[in-house]
TORDRENTOR-318175 format. One line per 5 residues: number of its first residue (from 1); for each residue x, y, z of C-alpha. Coordinates in Angstrom, 2 decimals, m for minus. Layout:
! residues N
NUM> X,Y,Z | ...
***
This chain:
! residues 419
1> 137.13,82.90,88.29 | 134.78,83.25,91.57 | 136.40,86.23,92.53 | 135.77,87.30,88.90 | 132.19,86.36,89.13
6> 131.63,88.16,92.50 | 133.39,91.25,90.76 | 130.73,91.62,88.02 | 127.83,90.21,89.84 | 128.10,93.27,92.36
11> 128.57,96.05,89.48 | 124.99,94.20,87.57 | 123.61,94.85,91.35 | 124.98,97.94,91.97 | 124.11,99.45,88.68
16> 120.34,98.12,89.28 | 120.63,99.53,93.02 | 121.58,102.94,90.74 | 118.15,102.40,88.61 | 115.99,102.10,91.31
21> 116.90,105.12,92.82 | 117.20,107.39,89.86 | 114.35,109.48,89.43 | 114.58,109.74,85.51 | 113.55,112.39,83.45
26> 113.40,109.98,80.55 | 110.70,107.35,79.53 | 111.01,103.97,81.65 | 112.14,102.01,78.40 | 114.68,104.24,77.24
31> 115.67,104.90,81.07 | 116.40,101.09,81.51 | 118.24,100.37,78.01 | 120.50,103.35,78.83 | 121.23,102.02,82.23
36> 122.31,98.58,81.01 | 123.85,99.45,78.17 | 126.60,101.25,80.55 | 126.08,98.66,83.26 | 127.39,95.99,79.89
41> 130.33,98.65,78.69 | 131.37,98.77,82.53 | 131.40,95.20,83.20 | 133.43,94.56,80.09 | 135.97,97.13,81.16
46> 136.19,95.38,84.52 | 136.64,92.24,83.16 | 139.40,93.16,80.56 | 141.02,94.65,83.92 | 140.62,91.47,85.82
51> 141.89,89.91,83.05 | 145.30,91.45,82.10 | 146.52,92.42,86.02 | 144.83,90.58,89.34 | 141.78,90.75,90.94
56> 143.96,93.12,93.70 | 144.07,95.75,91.12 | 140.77,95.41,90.05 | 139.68,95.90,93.59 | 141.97,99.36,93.56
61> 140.50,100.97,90.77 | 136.95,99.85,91.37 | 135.87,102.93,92.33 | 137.03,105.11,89.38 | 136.08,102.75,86.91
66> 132.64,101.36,88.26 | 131.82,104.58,90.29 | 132.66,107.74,88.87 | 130.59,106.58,85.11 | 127.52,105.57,87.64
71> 127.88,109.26,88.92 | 127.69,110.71,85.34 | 124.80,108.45,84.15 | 122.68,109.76,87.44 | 123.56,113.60,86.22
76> 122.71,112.70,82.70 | 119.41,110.93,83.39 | 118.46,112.19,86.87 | 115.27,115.04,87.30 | 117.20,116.11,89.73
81> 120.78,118.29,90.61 | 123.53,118.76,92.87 | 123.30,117.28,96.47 | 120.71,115.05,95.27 | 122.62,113.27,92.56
86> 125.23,112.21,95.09 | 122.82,110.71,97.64 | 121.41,108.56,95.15 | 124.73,107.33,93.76 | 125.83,106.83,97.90
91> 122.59,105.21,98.57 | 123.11,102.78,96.01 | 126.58,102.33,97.16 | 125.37,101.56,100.82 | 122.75,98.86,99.67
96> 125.41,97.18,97.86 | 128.09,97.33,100.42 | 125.08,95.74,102.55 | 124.85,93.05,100.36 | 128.22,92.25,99.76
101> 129.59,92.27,103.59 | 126.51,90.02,104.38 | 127.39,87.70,101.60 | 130.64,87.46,102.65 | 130.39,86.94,106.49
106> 127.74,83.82,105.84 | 130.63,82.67,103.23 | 133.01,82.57,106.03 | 130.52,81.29,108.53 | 130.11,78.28,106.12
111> 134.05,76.99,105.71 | 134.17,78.48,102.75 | 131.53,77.26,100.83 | 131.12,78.34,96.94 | 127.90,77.18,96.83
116> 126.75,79.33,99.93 | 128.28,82.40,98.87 | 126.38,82.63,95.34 | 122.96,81.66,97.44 | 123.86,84.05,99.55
121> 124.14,86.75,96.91 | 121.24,85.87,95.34 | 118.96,85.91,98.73 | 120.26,89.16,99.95 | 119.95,91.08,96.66
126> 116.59,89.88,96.75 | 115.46,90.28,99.48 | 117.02,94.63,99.26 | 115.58,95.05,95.74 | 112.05,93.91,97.35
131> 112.47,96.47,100.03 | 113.90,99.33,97.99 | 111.15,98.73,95.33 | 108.43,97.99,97.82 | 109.12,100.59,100.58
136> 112.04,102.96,100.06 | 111.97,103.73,96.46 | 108.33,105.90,96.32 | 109.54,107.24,99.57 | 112.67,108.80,98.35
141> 110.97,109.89,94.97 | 108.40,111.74,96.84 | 111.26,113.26,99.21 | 113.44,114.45,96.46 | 110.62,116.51,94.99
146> 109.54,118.04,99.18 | 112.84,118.42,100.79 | 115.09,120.93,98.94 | 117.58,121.73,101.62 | 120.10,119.70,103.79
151> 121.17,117.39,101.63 | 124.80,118.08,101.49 | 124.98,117.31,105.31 | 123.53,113.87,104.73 | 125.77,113.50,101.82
156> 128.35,114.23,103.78 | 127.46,111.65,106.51 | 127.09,108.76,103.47 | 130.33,109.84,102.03 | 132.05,109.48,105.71
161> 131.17,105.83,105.18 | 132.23,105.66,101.90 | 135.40,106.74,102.53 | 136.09,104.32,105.47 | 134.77,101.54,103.66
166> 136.65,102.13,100.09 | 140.04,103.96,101.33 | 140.56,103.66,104.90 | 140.15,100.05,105.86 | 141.71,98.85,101.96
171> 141.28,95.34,103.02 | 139.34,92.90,100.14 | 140.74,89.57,101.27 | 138.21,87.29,102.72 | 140.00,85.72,105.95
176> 140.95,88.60,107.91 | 139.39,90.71,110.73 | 138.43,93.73,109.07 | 136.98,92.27,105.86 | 135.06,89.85,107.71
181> 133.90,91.69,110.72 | 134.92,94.81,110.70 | 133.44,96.15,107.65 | 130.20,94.39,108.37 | 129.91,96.67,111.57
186> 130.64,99.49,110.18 | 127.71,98.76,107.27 | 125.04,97.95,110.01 | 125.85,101.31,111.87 | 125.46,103.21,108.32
191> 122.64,101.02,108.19 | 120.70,102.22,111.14 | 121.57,105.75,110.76 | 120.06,105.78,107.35 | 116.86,104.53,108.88
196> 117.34,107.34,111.24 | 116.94,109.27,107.55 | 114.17,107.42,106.46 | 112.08,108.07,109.67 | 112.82,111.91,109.17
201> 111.86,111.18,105.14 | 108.69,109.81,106.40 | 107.63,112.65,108.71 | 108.62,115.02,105.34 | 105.88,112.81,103.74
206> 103.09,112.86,106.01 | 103.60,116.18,106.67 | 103.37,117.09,102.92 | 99.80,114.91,102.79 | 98.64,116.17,105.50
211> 98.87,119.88,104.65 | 97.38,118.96,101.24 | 94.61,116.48,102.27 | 94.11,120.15,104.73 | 93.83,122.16,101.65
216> 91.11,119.81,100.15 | 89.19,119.60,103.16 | 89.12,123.49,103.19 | 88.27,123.01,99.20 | 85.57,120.51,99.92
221> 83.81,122.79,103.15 | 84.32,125.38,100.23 | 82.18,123.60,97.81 | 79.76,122.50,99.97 | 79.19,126.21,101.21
226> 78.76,127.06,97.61 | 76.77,124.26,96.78 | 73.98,125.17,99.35 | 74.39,128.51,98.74 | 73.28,127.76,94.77
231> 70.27,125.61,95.66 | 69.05,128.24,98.00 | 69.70,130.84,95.00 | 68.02,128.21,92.73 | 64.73,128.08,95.51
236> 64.38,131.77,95.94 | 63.97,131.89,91.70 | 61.57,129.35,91.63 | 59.89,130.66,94.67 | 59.48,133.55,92.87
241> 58.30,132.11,89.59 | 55.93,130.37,91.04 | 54.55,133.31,92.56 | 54.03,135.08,89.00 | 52.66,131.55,87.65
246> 48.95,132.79,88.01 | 49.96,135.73,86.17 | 51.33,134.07,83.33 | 48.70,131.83,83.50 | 46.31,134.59,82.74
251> 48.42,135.87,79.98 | 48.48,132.22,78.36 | 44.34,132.48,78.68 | 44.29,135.59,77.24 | 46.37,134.88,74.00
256> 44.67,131.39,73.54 | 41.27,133.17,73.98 | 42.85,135.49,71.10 | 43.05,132.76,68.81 | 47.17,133.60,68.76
261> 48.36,130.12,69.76 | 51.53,130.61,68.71 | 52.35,133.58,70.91 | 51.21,131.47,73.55 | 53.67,128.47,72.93
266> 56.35,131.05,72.74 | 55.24,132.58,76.36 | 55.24,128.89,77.44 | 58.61,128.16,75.81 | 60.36,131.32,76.86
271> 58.93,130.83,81.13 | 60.30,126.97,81.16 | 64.07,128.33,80.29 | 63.66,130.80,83.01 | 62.88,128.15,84.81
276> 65.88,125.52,83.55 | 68.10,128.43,83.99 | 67.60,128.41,87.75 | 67.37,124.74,88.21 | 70.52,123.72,89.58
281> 72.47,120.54,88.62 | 72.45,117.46,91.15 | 75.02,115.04,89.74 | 74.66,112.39,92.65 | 72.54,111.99,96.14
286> 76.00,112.06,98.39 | 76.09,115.09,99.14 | 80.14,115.77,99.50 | 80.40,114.09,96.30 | 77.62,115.83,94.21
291> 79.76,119.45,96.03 | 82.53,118.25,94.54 | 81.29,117.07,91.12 | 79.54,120.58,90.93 | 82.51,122.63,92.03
296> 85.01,121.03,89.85 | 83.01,120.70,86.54 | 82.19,124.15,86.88 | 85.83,124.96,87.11 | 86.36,123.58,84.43
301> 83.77,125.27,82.23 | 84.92,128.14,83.34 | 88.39,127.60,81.94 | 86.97,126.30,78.69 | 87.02,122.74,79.43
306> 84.23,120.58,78.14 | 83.28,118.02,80.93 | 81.14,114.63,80.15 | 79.94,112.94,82.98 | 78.12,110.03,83.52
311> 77.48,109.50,87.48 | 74.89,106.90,89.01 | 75.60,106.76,92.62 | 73.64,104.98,95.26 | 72.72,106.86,98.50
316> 75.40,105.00,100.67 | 78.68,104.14,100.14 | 81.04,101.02,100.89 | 84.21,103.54,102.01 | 84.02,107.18,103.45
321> 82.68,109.57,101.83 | 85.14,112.45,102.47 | 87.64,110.11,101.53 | 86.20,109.30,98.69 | 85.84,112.92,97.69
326> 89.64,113.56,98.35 | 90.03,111.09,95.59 | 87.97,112.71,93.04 | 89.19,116.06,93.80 | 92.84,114.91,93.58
331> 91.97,113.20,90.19 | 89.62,115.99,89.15 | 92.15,118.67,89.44 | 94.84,116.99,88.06 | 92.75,116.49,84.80
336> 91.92,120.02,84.95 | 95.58,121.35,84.96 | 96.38,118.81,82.22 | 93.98,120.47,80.16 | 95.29,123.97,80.76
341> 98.06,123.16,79.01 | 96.05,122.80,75.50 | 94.41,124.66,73.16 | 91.31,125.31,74.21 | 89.61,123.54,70.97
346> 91.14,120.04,72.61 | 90.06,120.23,75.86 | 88.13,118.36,77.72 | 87.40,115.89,80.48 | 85.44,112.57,80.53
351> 84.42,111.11,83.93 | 82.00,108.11,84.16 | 81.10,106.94,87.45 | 78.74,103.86,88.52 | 77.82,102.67,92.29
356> 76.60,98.84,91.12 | 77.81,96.06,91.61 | 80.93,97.90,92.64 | 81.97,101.23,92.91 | 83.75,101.97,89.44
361> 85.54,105.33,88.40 | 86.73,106.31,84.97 | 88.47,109.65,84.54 | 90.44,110.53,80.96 | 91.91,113.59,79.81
366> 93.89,114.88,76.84 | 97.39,115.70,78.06 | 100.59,116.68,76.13 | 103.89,115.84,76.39 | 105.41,112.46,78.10
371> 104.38,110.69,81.09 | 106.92,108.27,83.18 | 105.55,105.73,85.24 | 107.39,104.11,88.02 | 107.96,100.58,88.65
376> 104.68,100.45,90.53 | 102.65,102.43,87.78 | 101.96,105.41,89.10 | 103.17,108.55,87.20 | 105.76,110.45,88.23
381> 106.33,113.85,89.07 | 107.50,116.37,86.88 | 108.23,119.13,89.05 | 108.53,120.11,92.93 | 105.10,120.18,94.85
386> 103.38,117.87,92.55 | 102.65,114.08,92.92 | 100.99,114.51,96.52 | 97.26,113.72,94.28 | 98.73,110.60,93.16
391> 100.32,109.32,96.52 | 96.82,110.02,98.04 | 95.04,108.27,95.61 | 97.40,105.14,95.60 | 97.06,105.39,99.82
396> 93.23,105.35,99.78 | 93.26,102.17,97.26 | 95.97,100.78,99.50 | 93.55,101.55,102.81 | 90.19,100.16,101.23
401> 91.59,97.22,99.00 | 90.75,99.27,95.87 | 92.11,98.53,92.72 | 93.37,101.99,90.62 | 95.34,102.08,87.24
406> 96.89,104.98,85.62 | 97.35,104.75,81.71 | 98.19,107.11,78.82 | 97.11,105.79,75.46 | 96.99,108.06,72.05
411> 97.84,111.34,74.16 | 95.02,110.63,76.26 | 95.73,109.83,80.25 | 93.11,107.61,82.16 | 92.89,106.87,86.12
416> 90.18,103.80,86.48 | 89.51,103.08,90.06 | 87.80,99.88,90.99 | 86.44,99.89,94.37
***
């Protein structure tokens, strides 16, 4: 019955290994329950297998009865397509193959100890399920979505291994060479070139930040440009009103000297909203941040977005300022594409924004459709080229100790950032 046990403990572990590296295009709750629903209809089929031959045969037909569904689920559930598919399915293959020769090589290194091998199970598929949650699992997400070609050759490399490990060396006895040592070498080479992978995944990455952390730098020079270039519009008009105050002045004399007071508190009226018309908007005293408040609302008003805003900034700031205004872009401009995608009766964008005690940041914005959140809570991608906003925003809480939460409650989405 332990080799029964070991049987179905590895398919529950593979098929999680197969969950955390699906990139579903389905809500988390209904992603999970279809995952281990199959993962329960596989291990009963493995069982009944077990059951009415040997655990040889079991062992022969692993593949095609464990394998080949796990393949199908990924194709069924999986954002994704082709080439892709397969190097999750071979990824989650590796990590399990991991576990399982390292499992069995301390079990041999301990006489044979049942006790050993199940804590050695459970230690080792913790210990991977930390990393691939913690470390590998946003970094594949965010490759799938930047890197659209070459992934048949590294499919092709995985599937090398797979084929070695399932069909050429055929050995699942526990006291020879090749089970034992063998097939443990073998893993840790796979092993190391697949960090090989994940050091090329991570230059992908960086390189897709940088180039967009690039464009909002150019964005934010942008605004600032514009910015200056409004006040100094907004100066020359009230340079120039000032300069015809005496004669309107003289005018208000005139009509009060008339008698006509009302005419007079029209003449009055009608000057101050030439005057509010030029005054131009100053939503903060940082100046990178009151650019990019400016420049986005206005964006947004432009496309038909209504914007409330609440800002009370102090004059300095506990983190960078630039950094700070990568943030609010990337969150600004999300919210404004969100909206786009409404009727313009139901859009709009709420952003509140306070400097005491703490730096705290509330942006919300009606969104349609469904939003998937990943085991760490940020939302997902739905499409190539998106998702970099998000990344950033979870780097710079990540960098300054900030705390940031995404939500979507009653079709509205929220991003509250507590710094």
């Amino acid at each position: 019955m332990v080799e029964l046990f070991v049987v179905e403990y590895m398919t529950a572990l593979g098929m999680t290994m197969v969950l955390l590296f699906l990139d579903s295009r389905y809500s988390k709750k209904r992603t999970i329950l279809t995952v281990y629903g199959v993962t329960a209809l596989i291990m009963a089929v493995v069982a009944a297998i077990y059951l009415k031959f040997d655990f040889e045969a079991t062992l022969h037909i692993y593949s095609l009865v464990v394998h080949i569904p796990s393949l199908l689920l990924l194709l069924l559930l999986s954002r994704h397509r082709g080439w892709q598919v397969v190097f999750q399915m071979l990824s989650a293959i590796l990590f399990c193959s991991l576990t399982q020769q390292g499992a069995r090589l301390i079990f041999y290194m301990s006489d044979n100890k049942i006790w050993v091998l199940i804590l050695s199970y459970v230690v080792l598929s913790a210990v991977i399920i930390w990393f691939l949650i913690r470390f590998l699992r946003p970094l594949l997400l965010q490759t799938l979505l930047e890197l659209r070609r070459g992934w048949w050759l590294i499919c092709v490399v995985m599937a090398t291994y797979y084929i070695i490990i399932i069909y050429l060396i055929p050995d699942y006895s526990w006291n020879t060479w090749s089970s034992i040592v063998l097939k443990p070498v073998i893993s840790l080479l796979m092993a190391g070139v697949y960090c090989i992978m994940m050091f090329f995944f991570i230059s992908i990455r960086n390189e897709a930040e940088a180039r967009h952390n690039m464009q909002l730098s150019i964005f934010q020079l942008s605004a600032l440009q514009s910015r200056m270039e409004a006040v100094q519009a907004a100066e020359n008009a009230i340079r120039t009103e000032r300069h015809d105050l005496r004669h309107r002045i003289q005018t208000v004399i005139e009509l009060v000297a008339r008698g006509d007071r009302e005419a007079a508190l029209d003449f009055l009226d009608a000057a101050q909203k030439r005057l509010d018309m030029h005054k131009a908007i100053r939503w903060c005293r940082p100046p990178v941040l009151d650019a990019v408040f400016s420049s986005y609302f206005d964006q947004a008003e432009n496309q038909g977005i209504r914007v409330d805003a609440k800002i009370s900034l102090t004059d300095s700031l506990p983190v960078d300022e630039g950094e700070l205004a990568i943030v609010l872009s990337n969150a600004l401009e999300n919210a404004i594409h969100a909206n786009l995608a409404l009727p313009s009766d139901q859009r709009e964008i709420h952003c509140k924004m306070v400097g005491t005690p703490s730096i705290m940041l509330e942006i919300s914005n009606p969104c349609t459709g469904n939003i998937s959140f990943d085991i760490n809570g940020l939302p997902m991608a739905q499409r190539a080229g998106h998702g970099l906003g998000v990344q950033s925003i979870s780097a710079f809480c990540r960098k300054n100790g900030a705390v940031c939460q995404f939500d979507l409650t009653d079709g509205w989405f929220r991003l509250r950032l507590v710094l």
